[in-house]
N, C-alpha and C positions, 0 to 999 in steps of 0.2 A: 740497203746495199752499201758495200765501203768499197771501192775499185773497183766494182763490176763483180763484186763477191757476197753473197746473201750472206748475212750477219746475222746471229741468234740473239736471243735477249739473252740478258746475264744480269742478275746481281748479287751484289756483294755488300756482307754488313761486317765492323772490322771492331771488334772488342778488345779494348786494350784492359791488361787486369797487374796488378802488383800485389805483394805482399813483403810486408816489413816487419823485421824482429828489431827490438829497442832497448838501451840499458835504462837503468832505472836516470838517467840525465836524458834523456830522450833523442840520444845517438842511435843512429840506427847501425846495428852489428849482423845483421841479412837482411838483402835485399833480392824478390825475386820478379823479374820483369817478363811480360809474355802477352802475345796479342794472339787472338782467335782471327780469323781472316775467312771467314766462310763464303764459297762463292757457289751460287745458286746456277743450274744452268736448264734449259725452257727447250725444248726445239719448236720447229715452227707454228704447231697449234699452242704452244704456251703449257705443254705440259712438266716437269720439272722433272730430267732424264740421272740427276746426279745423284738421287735422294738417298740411294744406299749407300751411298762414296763414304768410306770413314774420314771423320776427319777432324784434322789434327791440327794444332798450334806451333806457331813460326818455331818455338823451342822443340817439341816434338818435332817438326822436318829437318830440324838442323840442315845441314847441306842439301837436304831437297828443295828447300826454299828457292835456293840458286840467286842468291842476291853479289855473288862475292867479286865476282865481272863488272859489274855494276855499281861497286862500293866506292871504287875510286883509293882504296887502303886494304887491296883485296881479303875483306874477313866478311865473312855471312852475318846475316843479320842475328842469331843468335848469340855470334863472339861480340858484338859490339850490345846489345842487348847487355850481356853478363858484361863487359867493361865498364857499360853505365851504371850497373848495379854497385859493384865494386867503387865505384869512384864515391858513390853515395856511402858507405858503409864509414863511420866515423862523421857524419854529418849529421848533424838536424835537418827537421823538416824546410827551418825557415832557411838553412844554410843550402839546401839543394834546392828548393824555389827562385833562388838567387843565381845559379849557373847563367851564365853569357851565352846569349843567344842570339841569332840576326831575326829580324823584319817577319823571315818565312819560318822560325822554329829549330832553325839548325844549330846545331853547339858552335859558339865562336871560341871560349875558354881554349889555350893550348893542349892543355891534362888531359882534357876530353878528346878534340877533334883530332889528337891522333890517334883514336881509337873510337871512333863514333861517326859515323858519317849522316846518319838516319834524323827527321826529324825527331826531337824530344820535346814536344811540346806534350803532347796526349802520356807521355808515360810522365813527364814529371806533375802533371796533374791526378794521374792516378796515386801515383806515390805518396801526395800528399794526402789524396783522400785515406789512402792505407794506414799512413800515419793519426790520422783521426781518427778514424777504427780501431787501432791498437792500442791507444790509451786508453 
């Protein structure tokens, strides 16, 4: 119970995925960013009520996401998603591992954080690994 309100179980597993195109210098000329957010939902004997639900990725909800209240730079989380993407596009791998970040994952770099407000930690890790993959 959370305030006197019976609470259901929930979980959630959150799969961040990239994909990089690269010129023959190993600039990357497309970048595409996108997390799976899948949330599980039980009622109270613990059976799993959501299981038909379709479901979709933060770039597939675009505005159903509903992050943009929340942003702080009112854009949803897919327009900053494709900002970071973009920001990467003319960069190497080792030149986007090197973005300015604080303590907790957040862009400190100017370029970015006026279009970025999300942590980057888990996509510029995928990215790299994307970039490993494509060679």
């Amino acid at each position: 119970m959370v305030d006197g309100k019976e609470t259901l179980p929930l979980a959630q597993a959150d799969t961040y995925v990239a994909a990089v195109a690269m010129d023959k210098d190993g600039k990357a000329v497309g970048v595409v960013i996108d997390t799976a957010q899948v949330k599980i939902k039980f009622d109270a004997k613990g059976v799993v009520t959501n299981r038909e639900d379709e479901l979709k990725t933060k770039q597939e909800l675009k505005e159903a996401y509903n992050m943009k209240s929340a942003s702080g730079i009112s854009k949803e989380w897919f327009e900053q998603a494709n900002a970071l993407a973009k920001w990467m596009v003319g960069k190497t791998a080792d030149q986007i591992s090197k973005l300015a970040v604080d303590e907790k994952g957040y862009p400190t770099d100017k370029d970015v954080v006026a279009s970025v407000t999300v942590n980057v930690t888990e996509y510029l890790a995928v990215v790299a690994e994307a970039f490993t993959v494509a060679k």
